[in-house]
Every structure is written in C-alpha cells, then in structure tokens.
N, C-alpha and C positions, 0 to 999 in steps of 0.2 A: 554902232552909235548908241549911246547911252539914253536910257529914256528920264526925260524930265517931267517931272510933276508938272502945270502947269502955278502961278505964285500963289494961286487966293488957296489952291488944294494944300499945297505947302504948309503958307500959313496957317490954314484950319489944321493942320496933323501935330503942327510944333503947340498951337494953343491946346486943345486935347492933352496931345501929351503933360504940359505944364501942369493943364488941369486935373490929371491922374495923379501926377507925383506931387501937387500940391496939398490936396484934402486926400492923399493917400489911398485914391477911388479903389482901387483892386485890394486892399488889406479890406475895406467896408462889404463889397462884393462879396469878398471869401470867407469872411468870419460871416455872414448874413444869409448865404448859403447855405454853410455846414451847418449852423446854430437853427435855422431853419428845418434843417435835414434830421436831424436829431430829434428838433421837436415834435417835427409830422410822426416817427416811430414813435416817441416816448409817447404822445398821445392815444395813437393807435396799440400799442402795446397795454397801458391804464384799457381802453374798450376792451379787449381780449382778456385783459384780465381778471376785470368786474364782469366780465359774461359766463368765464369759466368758474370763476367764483359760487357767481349767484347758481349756476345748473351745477356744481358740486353741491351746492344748500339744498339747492331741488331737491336731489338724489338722497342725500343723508336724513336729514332732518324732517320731512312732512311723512316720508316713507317711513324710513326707518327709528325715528324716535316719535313720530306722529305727534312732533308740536313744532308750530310755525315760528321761528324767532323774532324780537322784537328789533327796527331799525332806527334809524337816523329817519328825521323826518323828512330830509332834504332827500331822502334813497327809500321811498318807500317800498313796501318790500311786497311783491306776486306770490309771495308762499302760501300753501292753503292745506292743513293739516288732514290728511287723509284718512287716518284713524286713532283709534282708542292712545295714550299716551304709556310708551312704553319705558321702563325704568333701566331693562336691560339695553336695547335703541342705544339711551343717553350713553352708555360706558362703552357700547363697545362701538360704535358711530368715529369717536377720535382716536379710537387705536386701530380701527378699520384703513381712516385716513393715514396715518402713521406708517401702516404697513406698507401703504402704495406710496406714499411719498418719502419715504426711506429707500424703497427700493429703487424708484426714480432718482435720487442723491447718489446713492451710492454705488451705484449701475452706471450710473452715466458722466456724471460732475460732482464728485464729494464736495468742490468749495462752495456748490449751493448751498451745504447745509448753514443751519442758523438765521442770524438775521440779517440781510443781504446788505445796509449800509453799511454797517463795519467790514465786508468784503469788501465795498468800492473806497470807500476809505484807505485800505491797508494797500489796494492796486495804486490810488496816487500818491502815497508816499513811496513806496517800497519796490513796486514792479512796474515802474513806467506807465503806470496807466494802462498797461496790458489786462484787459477780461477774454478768455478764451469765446469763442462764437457760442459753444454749447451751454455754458452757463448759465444767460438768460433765458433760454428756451428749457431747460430743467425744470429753471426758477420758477418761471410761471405755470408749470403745469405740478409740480409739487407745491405751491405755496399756497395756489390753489385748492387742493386735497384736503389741505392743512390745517387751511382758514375756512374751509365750506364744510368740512366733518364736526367741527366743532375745535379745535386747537385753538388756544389763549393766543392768538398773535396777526402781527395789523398789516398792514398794505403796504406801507411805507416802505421799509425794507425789499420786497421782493417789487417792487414798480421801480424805485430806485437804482435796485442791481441790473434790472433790464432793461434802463433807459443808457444808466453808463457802460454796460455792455454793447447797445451799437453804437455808443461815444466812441468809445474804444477800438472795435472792429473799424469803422470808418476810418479813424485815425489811419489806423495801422493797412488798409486798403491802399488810402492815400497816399502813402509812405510819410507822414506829417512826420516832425520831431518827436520828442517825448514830451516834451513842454507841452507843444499844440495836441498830443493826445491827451494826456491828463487834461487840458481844457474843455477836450469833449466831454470826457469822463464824465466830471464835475456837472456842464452841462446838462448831460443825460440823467444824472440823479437829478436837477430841477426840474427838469421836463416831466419826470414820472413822479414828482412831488406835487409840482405846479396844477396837473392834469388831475389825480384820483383825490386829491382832497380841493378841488376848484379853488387853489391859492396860490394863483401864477406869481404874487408879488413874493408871498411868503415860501415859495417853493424855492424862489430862482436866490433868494439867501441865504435858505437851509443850505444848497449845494456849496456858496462859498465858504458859511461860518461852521458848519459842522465837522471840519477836515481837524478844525483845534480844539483843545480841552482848553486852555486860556480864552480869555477873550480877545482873539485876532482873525481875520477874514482875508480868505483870499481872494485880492482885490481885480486879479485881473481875470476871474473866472466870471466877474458880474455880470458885464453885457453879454457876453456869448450864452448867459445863463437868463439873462432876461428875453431875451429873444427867442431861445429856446421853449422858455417856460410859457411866454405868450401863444406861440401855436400850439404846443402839446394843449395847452389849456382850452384853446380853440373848439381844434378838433376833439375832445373830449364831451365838451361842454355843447356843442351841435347835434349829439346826440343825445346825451342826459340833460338838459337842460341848464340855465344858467347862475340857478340859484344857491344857495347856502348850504352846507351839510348837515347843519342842526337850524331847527326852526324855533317859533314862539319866542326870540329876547327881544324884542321889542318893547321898548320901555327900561329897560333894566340897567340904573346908573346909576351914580353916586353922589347919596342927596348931602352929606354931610361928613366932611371930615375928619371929624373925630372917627368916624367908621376905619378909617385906614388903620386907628389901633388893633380893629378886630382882623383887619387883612393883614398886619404885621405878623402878628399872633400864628395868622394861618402859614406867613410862608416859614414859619420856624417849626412849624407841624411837618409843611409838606418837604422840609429839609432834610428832617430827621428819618419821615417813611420811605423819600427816595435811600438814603444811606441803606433802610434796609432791603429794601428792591436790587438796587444793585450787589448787595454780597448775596442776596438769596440764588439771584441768577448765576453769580461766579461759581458759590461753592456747588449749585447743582449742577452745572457746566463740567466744573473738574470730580464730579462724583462721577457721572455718568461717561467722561472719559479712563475713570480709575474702573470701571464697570467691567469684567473680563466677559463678553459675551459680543457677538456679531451686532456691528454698526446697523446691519440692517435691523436688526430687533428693536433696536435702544429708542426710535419714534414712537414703536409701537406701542411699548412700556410707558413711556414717557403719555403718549395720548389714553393709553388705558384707565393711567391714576389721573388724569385730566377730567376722564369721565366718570369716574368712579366719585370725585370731591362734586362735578357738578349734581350727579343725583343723590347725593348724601343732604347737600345744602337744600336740594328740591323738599326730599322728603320729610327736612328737619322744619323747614320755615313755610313749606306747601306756600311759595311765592314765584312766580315766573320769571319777576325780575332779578333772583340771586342766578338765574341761569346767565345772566354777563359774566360768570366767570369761565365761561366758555364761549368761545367764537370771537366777533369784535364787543359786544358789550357796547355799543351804542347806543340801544332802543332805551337802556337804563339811563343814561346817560340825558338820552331825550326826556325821558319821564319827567326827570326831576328839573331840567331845566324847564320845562312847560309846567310847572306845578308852581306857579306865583303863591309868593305868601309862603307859608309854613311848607316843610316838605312834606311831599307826596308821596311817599314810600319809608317804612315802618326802618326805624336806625339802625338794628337788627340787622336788619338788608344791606345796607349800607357796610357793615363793619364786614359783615361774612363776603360782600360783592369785592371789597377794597382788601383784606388780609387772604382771600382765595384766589382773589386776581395775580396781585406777589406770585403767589405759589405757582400758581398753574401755567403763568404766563415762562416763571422760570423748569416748570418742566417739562413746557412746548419746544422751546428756544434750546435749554441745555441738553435735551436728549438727542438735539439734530432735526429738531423736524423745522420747517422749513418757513419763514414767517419774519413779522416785524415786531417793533417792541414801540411806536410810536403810539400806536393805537390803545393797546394795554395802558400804558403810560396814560393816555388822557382820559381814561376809566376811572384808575386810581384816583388821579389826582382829581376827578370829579368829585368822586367819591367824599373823597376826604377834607375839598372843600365843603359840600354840604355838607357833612358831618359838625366842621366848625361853624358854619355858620348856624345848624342847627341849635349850636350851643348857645350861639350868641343872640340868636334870634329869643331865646327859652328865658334870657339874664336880663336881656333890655329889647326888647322887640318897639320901640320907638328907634333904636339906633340901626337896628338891624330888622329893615317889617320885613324882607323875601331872601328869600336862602338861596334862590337862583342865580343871584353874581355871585355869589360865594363861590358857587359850582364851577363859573365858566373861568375867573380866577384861580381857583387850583387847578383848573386846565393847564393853566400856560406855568404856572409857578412850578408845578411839577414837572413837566414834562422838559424847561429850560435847566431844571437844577440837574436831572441825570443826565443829560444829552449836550449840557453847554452848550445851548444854543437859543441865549435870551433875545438876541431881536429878530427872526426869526421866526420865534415862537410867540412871541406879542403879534406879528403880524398872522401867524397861521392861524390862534384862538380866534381874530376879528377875521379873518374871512369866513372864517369856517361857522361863525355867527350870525355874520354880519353886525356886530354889535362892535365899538370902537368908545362907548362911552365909560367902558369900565378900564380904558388903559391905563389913567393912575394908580389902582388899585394892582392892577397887572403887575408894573412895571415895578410895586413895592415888593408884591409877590415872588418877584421872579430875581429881583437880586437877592432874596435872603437866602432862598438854598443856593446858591450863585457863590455867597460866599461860606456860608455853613458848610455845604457839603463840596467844599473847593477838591478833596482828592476824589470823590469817588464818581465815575460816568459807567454810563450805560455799554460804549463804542471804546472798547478798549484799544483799537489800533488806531483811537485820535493821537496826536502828539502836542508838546504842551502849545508850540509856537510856530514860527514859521523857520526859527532858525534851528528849530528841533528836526524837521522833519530831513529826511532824505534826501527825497525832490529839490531842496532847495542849497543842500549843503553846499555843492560848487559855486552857486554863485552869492553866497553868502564872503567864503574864501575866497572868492574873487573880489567882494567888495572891500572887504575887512584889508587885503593886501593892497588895496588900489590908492589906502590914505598912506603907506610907508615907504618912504626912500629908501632906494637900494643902498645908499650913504651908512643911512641909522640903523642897517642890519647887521652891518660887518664888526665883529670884534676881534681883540688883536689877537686871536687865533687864524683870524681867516687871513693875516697876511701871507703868510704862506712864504718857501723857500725861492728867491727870484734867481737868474742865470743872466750873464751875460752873452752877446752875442759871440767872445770868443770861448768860451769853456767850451775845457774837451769835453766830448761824451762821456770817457770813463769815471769823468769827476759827476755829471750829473749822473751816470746810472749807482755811480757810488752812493748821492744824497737818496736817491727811487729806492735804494734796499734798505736804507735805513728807516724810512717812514713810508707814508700811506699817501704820500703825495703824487697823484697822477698825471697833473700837468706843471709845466712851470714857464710862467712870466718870463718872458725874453727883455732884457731892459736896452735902451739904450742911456745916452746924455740925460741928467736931470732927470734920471727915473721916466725917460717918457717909452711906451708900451712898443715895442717895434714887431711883436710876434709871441706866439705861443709853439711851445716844443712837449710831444708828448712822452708820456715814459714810457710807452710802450712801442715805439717807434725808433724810440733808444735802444734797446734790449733788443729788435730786431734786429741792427744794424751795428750792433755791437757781437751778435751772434755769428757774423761773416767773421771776424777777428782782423778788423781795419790796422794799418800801422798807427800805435798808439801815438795820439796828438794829431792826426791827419784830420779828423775830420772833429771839427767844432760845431756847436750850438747852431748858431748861425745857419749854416749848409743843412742843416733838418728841419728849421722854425718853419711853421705856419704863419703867416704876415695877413691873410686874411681869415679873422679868426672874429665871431661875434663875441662884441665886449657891450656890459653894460658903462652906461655914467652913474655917477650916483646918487643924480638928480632922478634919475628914472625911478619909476614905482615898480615893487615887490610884483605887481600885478603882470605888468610888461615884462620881468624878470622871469616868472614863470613860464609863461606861454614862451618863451624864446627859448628856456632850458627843454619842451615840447615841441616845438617847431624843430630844431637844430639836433633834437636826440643827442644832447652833453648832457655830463654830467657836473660840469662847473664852468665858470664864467667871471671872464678875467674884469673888473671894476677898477677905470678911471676916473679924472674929477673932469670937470671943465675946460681944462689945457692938457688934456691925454696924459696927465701922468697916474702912473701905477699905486694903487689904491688896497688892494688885495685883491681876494678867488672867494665867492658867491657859489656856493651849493646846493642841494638841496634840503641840507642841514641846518643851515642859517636861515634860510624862509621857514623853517619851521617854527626854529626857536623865534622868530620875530614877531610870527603868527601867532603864538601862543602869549609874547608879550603885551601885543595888540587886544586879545582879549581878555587879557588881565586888566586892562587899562579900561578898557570899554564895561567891563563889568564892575570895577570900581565907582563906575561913573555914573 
C-alpha cells in the first residue's frame, strides 16, 4: 500500500516548493554560502598576512637596519629600534628578503612571482579560473619577505591572489562550472582587497572592474563579491579594529571651485608620471628577464639595488621620510596628509620619495620578487599630489590654503589612471580616509589620466572589454548568432547538387567525384525535402559492384535526418551541427521545401558579417 501524506503536509511541501522555485531560494542559499565561504578565508588570510608581515619587519628592520619604520596612522606600528642605525642593514635587509622569497617562487610556484593581481586576472580570462592550491600559500609567505625586508611593493596583490586562489580551489572542489569558478575567483580578490585595506565597498568593485582596461565591469561577479567582501572585512576588522588606514582629514574639502583648475592641472601631471611608472616597470620586467643568470638570484639583485637607492637617498637628504621608497611608504604618506596648511616635509623629499618609488618599486616587481603595485601607486601619486599642490599653494595660497587634498587626490587620480579602475578607486581613497568631501575634485582627477594615458596600465593581462576577453568568447558567438536567420546566411553556393529519389547511384557517385559534396538533398514533388543520402554510403555500396541501375537514391536516403527552417537562428543551427556531430544541415522554408545545405562555413562567413554590421553601428 502506498503511503499518503496526509492534505495540510501536502499542501505545506507544494507551497515550499513554489516558494523555492519562485524567489529562486537554493541559487540565494548557494551563492550566500560560497561568497560567505570565501570571505571567512579571504579575511583570515589578510590576518595572517599583516601578522607575517609585520614579524618579517620585526626581524629585518629594528635588528637589522636599527630603525623603526614610519606607518599609516590607522596601523600604528610596535617597532622599536634596537640599535645604533646601520647603512649597510638598509642594502642588504631587501636582498636578504629577495633571496628567501626567490627561493620560495621558484622552489615551489614560480606564477607567484610578481604582483599577484595580474595573475588572478590572467586565470579569469585565460585558464578558467583555475589558481593551483600552492600558489597562495607561496604567495603569502614570500610576499611577506618581500614587503617586511624592505621591497617597494603593497598588499594588494599578494592578498588578492590568496583570496582568488581558494575562490578557485573551492570552485574546482565543488566541481562548479568554469563560469561559477571564475566567480569565485573574482570574489576572492575582493575579499582580500575589501579586508587589508578595511574597503569592503571599494574592495568588492575593484574585483569586478579591474578584469578591463576599458571602462566595463563585470557585472555579475558584484553580489558574490559584496558579500564576500563584507565578511572578509568582518572578520579582519574584529581584530584590527574598525577604523580608517590613514588618519587626521578631517576637515579637508573644497571651498571653491575655481580650485578644480589646480586639480585639472594635477590629473594631467599624474597622467603623464603614471605613463612613466608603467614603461619603467615594463622595460625593467623584460631586462631582468633578458638577464642570463638564475631566476633565483634576479630578487636578490633586484632587492640589493632597492637597498642600495634607499641608503643613498638617506645619506644625501639625512631624512627618514625619503626612506618610503622602500617597503609600503605610508608613514610619508601620513606625514603629509596630517601636516594641514603648507607642507610638512621639505619638496626635495617629495621628488626623491615620488621618482625613487618608480624605480624601486619597478625593480621589486620586475626582478620577481614577490609583492603589489597598489601601494606604491598611492605613494606616488601622493607624492605628486603634494607636490602640485605645493605649487599651487606657493602662487595663490588664498585658492589653494592646504596641500593635504591635493595629496589624498592624486591618491586616487593616479592610482585609477595605471590600473583602470576609476570607481573603485574613488571609493577605496574615501574609505581608506574616511574623507568623501573631496570626491569632485577626485572624480576630475581620475578621468584625466583615464583618458590621457588611455593605452598604458599597470595589469597587462587586463583585456580591453568584455568581448575581448576569453572567458566570454562563446557566449558572445552565441549572442551575436542568436539575432540571424538560418534563411540570411545561405548564399547561392550553399544550394548545393539535389538527387532525386530515383537516381541511380552510379550517377550520384559520379557528381561525389567530381566535387566536395558530402551529402545530397533527396527531393521529391515541388522540391519538397523527402531525405538525405550520403556519399559516403554511396561509395560503400557501390564497392559491392550492384547490377548497374538496381539500386537507386531512394533505397539508401536517410528520411530521418535533422533539417533546419530558415526561420531558425544561426544560434539553434549550431548547437544542432554539435548535438548531431554533422557536418552540414539540409535548410527548408515554411512548407518543407528545399532551400539549400548549412555548414559550418556559412555560420562563419554570417558571423563575421554580423560583426561587421555591429561594428559599423
């Protein structure tokens, strides 16, 4: 006997149900989970890696160069220098690190080397969102090394690659798609963005808008990425606290309009010094691979002369602050932001911290050692904000009375022109301030090397679009085919040789030797489609040596044979030439009659028509 629910159970299972597949509760659930899931690592990951950080700094710097470096105000810093101030310390401190986190690269995971966004970049276009498991765990204990020895380079990068690295592993655990991995992916870089710079909002956009060199976003990575980025940030910030990365702007906004002349001015500065940040990193990138000498050395090198430019600048300007052009370069950063009114550090400073930062940052990053370039980046462009505004402060200091938004604006105006990633980067300057009152100023900022320095970026494996990219090709070609009738693709090549149902065989293998025609159109009355006959089936059974005329067309056709109409789209034409494993596909109208042969010659050529048309337009 069969067991019955009793009605009211019934009824509540069928409502339930409704209710699942209505507000589609199990896709909520499952994306709210994993994006969850991600976060709690990407969070935890940011702790472990500002702890391993900061006890590399312990190690290197109060010991061994016996001076304590300057921080972010919002990270104040436990270092406490232990002796007399060593010159040698300084140099050989980042080629010390170099050496251990070279060998760590290249021992274990050479794609850690460099700066780990453009790694997770290049996995969601290129390799499915695939990060191998060892990857992140390299990453963090060389980036580490890298950044706590003194090496020019930032966070970003190596929190990023270990966030989308157990994006990625989970994914691929899961057995997800490729789609739903790269989702993680993506993901996991805002989680580990969102968490070590406490900018959940500006974290969880970096992850979508950074994938383009154009201005385009990937839109459906946002909520798995805000979700993400809110618990990484969580759990992060439960520990370190909940505040700001840089302190003291409080007050700092913009009293008058005419001033956006002096911030125009600026983002045509910071347009032009990004252009050369970026060729300085390229060409030292491809010197140090033209370098004939063991990948493991080339950190070491690379962190030697890192060390060697930071105690040259000590000894030239005997100033603490030109030492940002080593390590993250925040404490300067802070200086001058907290230094209201006129700047606080001698301009000097400023040129040597902003034209040694370039350098060094590109001989951390191109030698292989192991680091980000976010960090650096908003050094510079501090830099050379105050710089402008120092200028402007010195020409009309009624228009311009404090050089401090000048600074936190070429924060963001430089750092969106090399990385293409202007909202974003509006949002990460104001969290990372707390300051939101200089966004107009920002926002003029940030499109002028936006569009000044429109070819040159930081992340060379961005692509320009969405239809540039890899990841997206098929279903690009899937859309682009899905607006064209199979009708508008056929030209009167594709009608092709037709057979009647009585032709002999030797008459059709006679037309099969004379051309390239594989199948042929069986017709009947009024051309209407009664089968298909192949020519290879022909040739078989013409290989018995039948009595000539015995055996006709007819007695061989295939009658059930998939035909398109010609109302159907290119779209449904392909998947069927896939489904069916043919290679051509016999095209009727409306009343079954014969039309021509659809191959996969003609979707091409239609495909390419189609984007002619679309690109005219």
């Amino acid at each position: 006997m069969a067991l019955r629910w009793p009605l009211g159970v019934g009824r509540a299972q069928a409502q339930a149900r409704n209710l699942v597949e209505r507000f589609n509760l199990q896709r909520v659930y499952y994306w709210l989970g994993l994006a969850s899931a991600v976060g709690v690592v990407g969070g935890l990951g940011a702790l472990a890696f500002k702890w391993l950080t900061d006890e590399a700094m312990g190690l290197f710097w109060p010991r061994l160069v016996g001076f304590a470096p300057q921080t972010a105000g919002g990270e104040p810093s436990q270092l406490v220098a232990s002796g007399p101030f060593h010159f040698w310390g300084l140099m050989l401190a980042p080629a010390i690190g170099g050496v251990l986190s070279g060998f760590l690269v290249y021992r274990f995971a050479p794609e850690a080397a460099g700066h780990g966004t453009d790694a997770a970049i290049r996995a969601y276009h290129r390799e499915g969102g695939r990060i191998p498991w060892r990857i992140p765990i390299v990453k963090l204990f060389a980036s580490a090394l890298t950044i706590g020895s003194g090496g020019s380079a930032g966070r970003e990068g190596p929190i990023a690659q270990i966030g989308a690295g157990f994006g990625s592993v989970l994914g691929g655990a899961l057995k997800l798609s490729e789609r739903e991995r790269r989702i993680l992916l993506a993901a996991g870089v805002s989680a580990g963005i969102g968490a070590i710079f406490r900018a959940p909002f500006a974290g969880a956009v970096f992850g979508a808008e950074v994938l383009y060199r154009e201005p385009d976003i990937e839109a459906e990575v946002l909520v798995p990425s805000l979700l993400a980025s809110i618990v990484s940030y969580s759990v992060y910030c439960s520990v370190h606290g909940f505040g700001h990365l840089f302190t003291g702007t409080s007050g700092l906004t913009l009293d008058d309009p005419l001033a956006l002349l002096c911030y125009a001015t600026l983002g045509v500065v910071l347009a032009f010094v990004g252009i050369s940040y970026v060729t300085t990193l390229a060409r030292l990138t491809a010197w140090f691979k033209r370098l004939r000498i063991s990948n493991y050395a080339k950190p070491a090198i690379g962190g030697l002369l890192v060390g060697i430019i930071g105690a040259v600048s000590y000894a030239a300007l005997d100033d603490t602050s030109v030492l940002a052009v080593m390590g993250s370069g925040y404490g300067t950063v802070q200086r001058v932001i907290g230094s209201h009114g006129a700047l606080g550090i001698p301009v000097v400073v400023l040129v040597v911290v902003m034209l040694g930062k370039i350098v060094t940052t590109s001989l951390t990053i191109g030698s292989g050692g192991s680091g980000g370039v976010f960090g650096p980046s908003m050094v510079i462009g501090g830099c050379v904000g105050a710089l402008v505004g120092t200028a402007f402060h010195a020409l009309t200091p009624s228009l311009v009375p404090d050089v401090a938004p000048f600074t936190i604006v070429g924060m963001a105006g430089f750092f969106a022109g090399v990385a293409k990633t202007p909202i974003s980067t509006l949002l990460m300057v104001g969290e990372l301030t707390g300051n939101y009152e200089l966004l107009l100023p920002s926002m003029l900022a940030v499109c002028l090397p936006m569009i000044i320095a429109h070819h040159w970026t930081i992340y060379p494996e961005q692509v320009a679009t969405r239809a540039s990219s890899p990841a997206h090709r098929d279903e690009l070609v899937h859309d682009a085919l899905a607006g064209v009738a199979v009708g508008a693709a056929l030209d009167a090549e594709d009608r092709r040789v037709t057979v009647g149902p009585e032709t002999k065989l030797r008459d059709v293998l006679k037309i099969a030797d004379q051309g390239h025609q594989q199948m042929f159109p069986v017709l009947g009355p009024d051309n209407k489609l009664v089968g298909v006959l192949s020519a290879d089936v022909v040739r078989e059974v013409m290989t018995e040596n039948p009595v000539p005329g015995l055996v006709i067309a007819q007695d061989l056709l295939t009658p059930q044979f998939p035909e398109l109409c010609s109302l159907d789209s290119l779209q449904r034409a392909l998947e069927l030439l896939a489904t069916q494993d043919v290679a051509e596909l016999p095209v009727t109208d409306a009343n079954h009659t014969y039309i021509g042969i659809l191959d996969r010659r003609a979707i091409i050529r239609a495909y390419r028509r189609r984007l002619s048309e679309l690109s005219s337009r």
